[in-house]
Structures are given as C-alpha cells and as structure tokens.
N, C-alpha and C positions, 0 to 999 in steps of 0.2 A: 860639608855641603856648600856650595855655591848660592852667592847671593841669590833670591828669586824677585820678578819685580811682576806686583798686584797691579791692573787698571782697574781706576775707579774713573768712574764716569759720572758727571756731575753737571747741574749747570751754569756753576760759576765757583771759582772760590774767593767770594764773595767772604765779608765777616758776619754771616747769618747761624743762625744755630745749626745746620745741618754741616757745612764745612767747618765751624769749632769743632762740634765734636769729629768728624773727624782727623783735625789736626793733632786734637788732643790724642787719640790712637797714633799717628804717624810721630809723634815726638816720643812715646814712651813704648812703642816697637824696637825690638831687636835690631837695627839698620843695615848689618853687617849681616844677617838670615834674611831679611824683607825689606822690600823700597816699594814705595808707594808711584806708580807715574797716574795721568789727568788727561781723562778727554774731557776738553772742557767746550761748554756749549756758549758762553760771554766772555769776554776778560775785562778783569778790574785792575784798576790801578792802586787801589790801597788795600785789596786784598791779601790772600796769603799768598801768593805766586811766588815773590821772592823768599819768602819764608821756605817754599816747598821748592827751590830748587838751591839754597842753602844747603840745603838735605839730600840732594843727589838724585831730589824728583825732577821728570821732565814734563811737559806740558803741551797737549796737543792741539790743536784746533779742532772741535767738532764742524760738521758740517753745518750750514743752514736749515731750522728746522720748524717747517711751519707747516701746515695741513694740505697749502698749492702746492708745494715742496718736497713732500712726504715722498714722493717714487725718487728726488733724484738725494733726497738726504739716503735714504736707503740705500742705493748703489753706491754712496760714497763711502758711509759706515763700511760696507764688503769690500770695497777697495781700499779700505783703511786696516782692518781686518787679516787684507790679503797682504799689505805687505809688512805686517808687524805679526808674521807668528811667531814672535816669543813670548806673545802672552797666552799662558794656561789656564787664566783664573780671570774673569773679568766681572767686579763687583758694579753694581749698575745704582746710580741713588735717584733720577729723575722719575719714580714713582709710574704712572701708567707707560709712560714714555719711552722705558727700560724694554718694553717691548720689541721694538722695531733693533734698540742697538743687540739684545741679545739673542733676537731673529736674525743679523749678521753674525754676530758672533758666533753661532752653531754652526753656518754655512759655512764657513772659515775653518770649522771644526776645533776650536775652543771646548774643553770638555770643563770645566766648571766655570758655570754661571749662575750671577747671584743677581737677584733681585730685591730689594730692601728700600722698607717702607718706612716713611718718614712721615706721615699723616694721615690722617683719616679723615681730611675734606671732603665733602661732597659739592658736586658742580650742578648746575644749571640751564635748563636748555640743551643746546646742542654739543655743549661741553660735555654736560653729563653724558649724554649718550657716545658720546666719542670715545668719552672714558672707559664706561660700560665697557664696550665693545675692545678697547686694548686688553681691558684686565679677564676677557674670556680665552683673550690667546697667549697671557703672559704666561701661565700653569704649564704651556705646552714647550715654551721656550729658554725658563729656567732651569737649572738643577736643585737649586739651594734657593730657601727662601728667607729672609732676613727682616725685623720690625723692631721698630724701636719700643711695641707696647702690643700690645695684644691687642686693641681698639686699632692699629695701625694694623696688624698682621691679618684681620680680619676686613679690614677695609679692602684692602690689596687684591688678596688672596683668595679669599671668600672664607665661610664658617665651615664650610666641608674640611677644608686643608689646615687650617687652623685647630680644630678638635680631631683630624687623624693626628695630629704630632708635627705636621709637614711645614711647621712655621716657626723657625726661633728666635726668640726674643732677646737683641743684642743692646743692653741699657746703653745711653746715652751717656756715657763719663765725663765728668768733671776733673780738676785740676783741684782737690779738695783745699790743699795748702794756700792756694791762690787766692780761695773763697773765704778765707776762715776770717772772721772779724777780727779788728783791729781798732782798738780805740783811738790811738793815738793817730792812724792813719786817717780818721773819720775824721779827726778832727780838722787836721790839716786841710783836708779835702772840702769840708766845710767853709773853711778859712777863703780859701782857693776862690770857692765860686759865689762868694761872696751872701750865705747863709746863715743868718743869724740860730744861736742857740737854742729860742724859744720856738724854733718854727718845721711845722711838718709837712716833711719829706718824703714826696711820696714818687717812683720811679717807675720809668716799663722801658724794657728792650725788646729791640723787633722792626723788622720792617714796615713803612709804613705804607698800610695800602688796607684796602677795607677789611677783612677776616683779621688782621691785627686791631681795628676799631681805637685808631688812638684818637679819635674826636671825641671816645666815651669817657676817659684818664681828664682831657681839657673840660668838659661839662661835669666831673666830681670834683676837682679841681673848683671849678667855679660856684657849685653847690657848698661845699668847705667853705670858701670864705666869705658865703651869703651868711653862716650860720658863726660867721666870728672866728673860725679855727686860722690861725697862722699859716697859711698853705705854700708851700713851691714845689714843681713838678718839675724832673729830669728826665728828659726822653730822647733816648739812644736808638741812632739808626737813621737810613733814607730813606728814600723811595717815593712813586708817585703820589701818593697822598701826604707828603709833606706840606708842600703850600697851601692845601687847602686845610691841614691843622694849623698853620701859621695864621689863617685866613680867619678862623674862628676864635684863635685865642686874641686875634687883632678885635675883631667882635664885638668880644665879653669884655676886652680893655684887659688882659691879664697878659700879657705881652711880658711885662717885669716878674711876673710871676713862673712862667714856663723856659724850663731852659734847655735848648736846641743842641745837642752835642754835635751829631752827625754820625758817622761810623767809628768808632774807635776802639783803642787794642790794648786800653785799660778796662774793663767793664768794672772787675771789680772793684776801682779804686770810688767808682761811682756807688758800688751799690753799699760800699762802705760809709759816704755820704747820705743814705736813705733812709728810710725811718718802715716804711709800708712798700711793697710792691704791686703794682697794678696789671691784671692782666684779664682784659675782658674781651680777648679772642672769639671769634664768630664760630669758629673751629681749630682743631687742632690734634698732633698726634701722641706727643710726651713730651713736650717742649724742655731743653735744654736750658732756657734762661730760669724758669723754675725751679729746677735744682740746683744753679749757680744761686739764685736767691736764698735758696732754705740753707744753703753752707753757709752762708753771709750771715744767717740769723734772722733775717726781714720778715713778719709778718707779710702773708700774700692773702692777697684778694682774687679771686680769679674765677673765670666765669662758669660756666656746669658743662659748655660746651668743651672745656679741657677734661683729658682722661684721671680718673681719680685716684691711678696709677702712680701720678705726679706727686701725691703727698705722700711722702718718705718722711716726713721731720714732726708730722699732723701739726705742722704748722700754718696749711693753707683753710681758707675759709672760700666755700664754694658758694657763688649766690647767682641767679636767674637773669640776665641780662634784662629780660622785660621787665626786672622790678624797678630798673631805670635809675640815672645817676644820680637821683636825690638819695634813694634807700641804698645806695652804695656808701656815700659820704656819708648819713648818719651811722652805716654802720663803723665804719671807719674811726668815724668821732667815737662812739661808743665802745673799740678798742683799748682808746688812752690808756692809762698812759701804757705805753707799750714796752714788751720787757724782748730785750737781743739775748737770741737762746742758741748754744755751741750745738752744731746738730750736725759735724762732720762723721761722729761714730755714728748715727742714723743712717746718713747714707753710704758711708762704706757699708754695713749691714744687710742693705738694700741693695749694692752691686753697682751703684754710682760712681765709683771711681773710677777714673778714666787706666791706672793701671789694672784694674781686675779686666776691664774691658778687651783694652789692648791684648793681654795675654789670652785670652779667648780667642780673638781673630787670628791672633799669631799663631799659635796651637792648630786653628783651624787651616790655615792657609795653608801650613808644613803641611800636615796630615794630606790636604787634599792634591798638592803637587806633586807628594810619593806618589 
C-alpha cells in the first residue's frame, strides 16, 4: 500500500500541549504507511515546523481567520480544498472553529472528517454565544468525532453524542521514557539553575494568559515564603500574560525567586528539577503537562476546574480555586516532605502512552482510507 498523507489542521505548532501531543503520535507512526501534512493558522519560529518537515511533513498557510473575515476565510478553505484533493482524511483540532474548515472540506467532497476536542472551556459574552452556535452545526459537518476526555467530548459534541457512543476518546500520550525520573539528572539540573538542595520546587507549564492563572503559582509562591518554607518557582512557556506575571513577581520582590524559561524543548529536564507541580487553571480539558508530571513522579496540585480524568498515578490533589493561594501553600507545606513515586506502569495502564495512542490513530487512519 502506498504512503497515505492525513491533514491536520491546527492553530499553530506552537510547543503547547495540543501540538506535543501530537507530535508525539507523528514521531512514533508508521511514516512509510502515514505522513502527517498542516494547515496551519500562525507560524512560529521555535516551534515544531522544522521538526515536521524533517519528517517529510508539509506546512500550509491557513487563511486569515477572524469573525469580519469569516465569508472570505471560508472561500479560501474551498479553494484550498479544491486544489489539494489528495486529501481523504482531514483531522481538524481548532475546537468550535473546525466547523467552518470541515464545512469546506465536505464541499470539496472529503469523505472522512474529524473533529477533536481538546478542552472543555467555556467562553463569555459574545464568544460564548458564537461558540454555541458553531458547535450546533459541527454534528452536521463531521464524520468522526475525536476528544481527549470525556468532559472534552461532551463539551464539543454535546451529551446526546457522547452517551449514543458517537464520541471517542483519543488519550493524550506521553513519551513515558522521556518523563521517567532521573536522579542524577535532577540534580544536575538543579546545579544548572542555580538551586540549592534545601529548597522547594515548585513548577507549571503552559501558556501564559488568564485560564492558565500563572499569577495564582506567583501569589503561593509568595504565601510559602511568608510562612518560612524555602521557595523557587519554574515556569515554562509565553504568551500575553507573561509581563504582567513578571510585573507582579517585580511587586512581591520575588524576582530572585521565579524563574522565567520561555518556550523550551526540554520540559522534562525541568520537571526533573521540581519537587511539586502547580496547576490552577480556570479551565481545562485533560491537559497533557499533567501526565508528563505524574511520569516525572511530581506531586500535583491542581485546580477542580481540571477533569479528574487527569489522575492516572492518584498522585494529584484537587482543591477549589476560591480557597485562595494561602490554603494552596499551606497545603503544599503540609505535604512535606515529599516522596518521587515511578508511576510510568500507571499510565501505560491508563492508555498514556503516546505509542498505544499512535497505534490507535494509525489503525484508524488505514481502516478509514480503504
């Protein structure tokens, strides 16, 4: 059988949890049966781009895509559509959005269309309603319907499609080997970033912008070392709300205390440096830095607003955002001292691995190209 090549549609690959995981699927697929090509809606510079066309992926430009824009982004998708029919299979991950490309994509007569949901946010205002209204015409425009969790598949989808069967749930895989603790690396790493022994480490990935809430990590942060505990914070990732976390750890005077990575393409070696992980998201769908933490061994903190889907290792400790970063930090302190636990057979168990995954999709992809 002849190579076959999947479009995934995406809005950036970007190094955020949604294009990890699925790079982690595109490196441990078949490549010689499936190739992965990208419409992509931004392009990054230190993303995976060059990564994915190492790999014999290509990379497209999506159109401009904005609500004034929505009739001529549409005509371009169909003209995008029209003149790449080699694609039989078009996997869509931009969430309400996935509408409009695989409303082209049918036009074009694309017979498998997937739609796949990566969170269970709810929006606000006119957003909300915007959304609403994509996600009443998506049912009509997919074939296949794709979620990373069930609180995802249901958010999407709705409860109808979800309890007929009409929803499957495709884990988020990890690179298990990648995650697994390593003392001697910790320490190094420790070394590195210049971390004393006696002091806790506490870390979060993710972009920064409000529903990630990394002003809440800097105000436990700064509740810890009102109460004497040894504190530094490692926090991975950009985005718009970076300076204004900058702005408040300037503030508090913990500046020496928070350390700034940026985007980078070790995560693990960081979370090998960690002690605790923080994640007090406003929402979320089954976050992928979660299970890259429970591999690692970390003790998680993490907020109620995450699906409870997420503890595979029963490693995580789930608490209430409004009980506010003081009763975060004492529970934190109240941890101590804390014990690193191998929780890689848990999540393979669980279907976290990023090869049980891949083979899934692969398996599906053949099947649905016959």
């Amino acid at each position: 059988m002849e190579q076959i090549r999947i479009l995934h549609v995406v809005t950036s690959l970007d190094r955020g949890g949604l294009e990890t995981m699925l790079m982690n699927f595109y490196r441990k697929i078949d490549r010689n049966k499936v190739q992965f090509d990208f419409l992509v809606h931004k392009r990054t510079e230190n993303g995976f781009e060059q990564e994915v066309r190492s790999m014999g992926g290509r990379i497209f430009n999506a159109p401009e895509r904005s609500l004034a824009a929505m009739p001529r982004y549409i005509k371009k998708l169909e003209a995008f559509f029209g003149e790449h029919s080699e694609y039989r299979i078009v996997h869509s991950h931009i969430n309400t959005f996935s509408v409009f490309v695989l409303m082209a994509a049918k036009k074009a007569g694309v017979p498998v269309r997937i739609a796949h949901s990566h969170t269970a946010k709810t929006e606000s205002g006119y957003k909300r309603f915007f959304k609403n209204l994509c996600k009443l015409f998506l049912n009509r425009y997919c074939t296949f319907r794709f979620a990373c969790s069930e609180e995802a598949g249901r958010y999407l989808f709705g409860n109808k499609m979800f309890e007929a069967g009409k929803v499957s749930v495709i884990k988020n895989g990890i690179d298990c080997a990648a995650f697994a603790f390593d003392k001697e690396e910790r320490n190094k790493m420790r070394k590195k970033l210049s971390i004393a022994e006696n002091e806790l480490v506490l870390c979060h990935v993710g972009r920064f912008d409000k529903y990630k809430n990394q002003s809440f990590v800097i105000e436990i942060l700064d509740s810890l070392k009102s109460m004497g505990v040894k504190t530094k914070v490692l926090l991975l990732g950009n985005g718009e709300d970076l300076e204004k976390v900058r702005a408040l750890c300037k503030e508090l005077s913990l500046q020496s205390d928070a350390i700034f990575t940026g985007v980078v393409s070790n995560v693990s070696d960081y979370l090998q440096a960690a002690d605790v992980f923080v994640f007090p998201s406003v929402f979320e769908g089954l976050p992928l830095t979660l299970i890259e933490a429970q591999a690692n061994g970390l003790c998680v903190f993490t907020s109620t607003a995450v699906s409870r889907e997420s503890d595979v290792s029963g490693n995580l400790r789930f608490l209430p955002l409004e009980d506010g970063a003081q009763r975060w930090a004492q529970k934190i302190a109240a941890a101590l001292p804390l014990e690193r636990k191998d929780n890689i057979e848990a999540i393979q168990k669980h279907g976290y691995d990023s090869y049980q995954s891949a083979e899934i999709l692969q398996k599906f992809y053949l099947e649905k190209w016959c």
